[in-house]
N, C-alpha and C positions, 0 to 999 in steps of 0.2 A: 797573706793577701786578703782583702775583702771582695773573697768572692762566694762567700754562703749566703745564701740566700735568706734577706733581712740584715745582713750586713751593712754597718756604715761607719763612716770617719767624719767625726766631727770637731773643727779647730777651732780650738779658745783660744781667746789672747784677752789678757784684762790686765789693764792700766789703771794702775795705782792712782789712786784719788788722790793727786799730792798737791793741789795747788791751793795755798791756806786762804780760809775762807773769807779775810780781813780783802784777799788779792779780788776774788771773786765777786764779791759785791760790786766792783768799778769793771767789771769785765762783761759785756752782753754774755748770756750762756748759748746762746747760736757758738761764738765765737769759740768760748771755750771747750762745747763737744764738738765742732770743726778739729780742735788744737787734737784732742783726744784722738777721734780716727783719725787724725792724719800719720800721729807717733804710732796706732796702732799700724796701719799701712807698712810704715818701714817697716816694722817689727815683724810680719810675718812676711814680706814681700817676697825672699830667699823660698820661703818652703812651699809658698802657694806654687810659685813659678814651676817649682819641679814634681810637684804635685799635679799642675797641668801639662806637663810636658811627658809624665809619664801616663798620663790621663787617668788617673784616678781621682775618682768623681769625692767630695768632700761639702761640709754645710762646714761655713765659717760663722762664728758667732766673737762680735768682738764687746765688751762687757770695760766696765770702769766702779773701782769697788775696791773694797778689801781681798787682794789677790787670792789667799788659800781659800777664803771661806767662798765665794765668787768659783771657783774651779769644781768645790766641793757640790756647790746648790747646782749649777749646769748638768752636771755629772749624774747627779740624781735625776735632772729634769728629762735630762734625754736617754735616762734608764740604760746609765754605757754601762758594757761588762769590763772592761777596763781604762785606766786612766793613765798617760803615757807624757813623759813630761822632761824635759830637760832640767841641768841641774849646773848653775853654775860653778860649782867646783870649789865652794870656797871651803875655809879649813872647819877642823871642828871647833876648833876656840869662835871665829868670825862668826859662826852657826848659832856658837850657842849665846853671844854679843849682841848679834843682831836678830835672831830669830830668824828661821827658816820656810819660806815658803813651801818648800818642797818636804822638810821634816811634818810640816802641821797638815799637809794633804796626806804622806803617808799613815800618820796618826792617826787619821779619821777618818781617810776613807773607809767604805762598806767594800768594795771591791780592790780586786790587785793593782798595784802602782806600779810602771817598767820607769823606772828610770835611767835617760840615757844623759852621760858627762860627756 
């Protein structure tokens, strides 16, 4: 539990930059980082809730980027001693097809990675 003192919990969520760039030019960019947090919203909505509900105090930070490399720069910026991360589950073949988010943070993080499936 974060309760030493200097303790904190900090939530990332970062949204893949996927919308091509041909789409973006005809799209205000109000609009398009409206679209971002909004998908980031769902996206943690589950864990914030029970995060408050347990009242454990957290700084959300939601980012739009190159997802491992994006986890990695935060991670240094807020000096975490560890980095704590879901993992969808996919196989090793799909891993190694598509490349891993979560393989290339373990790879490179400076600190310990808990991954939870």
């Amino acid at each position: 539990m974060l309760t030493s003192k200097g303790s904190s919990l900090v939530i990332i969520h970062v949204e893949a930059d996927v919308i091509p760039l041909e789409v973006t030019q005809y799209i205000p960019k109000k609009s398009i980082n409206e679209w971002y947090a909004d998908q980031g919203k769902k996206a943690v909505k589950a864990v914030l809730f029970k995060l408050d509900t347990a009242g454990i105090k957290y700084k959300l930070v939601q980012k739009v980027g190159p997802v491992a490399d994006t986890i990695l720069e935060e991670a240094k910026a807020s000096k975490a001693e560890m980095i704590v991360m879901g993992s969808h589950g996919r196989s090793s073949l799909m891993s190694l097809v598509m490349g891993s988010i979560t393989t290339q943070v373990l790879s490179q993080a400076k600190q310990p990675v808990l991954i939870i499936k």
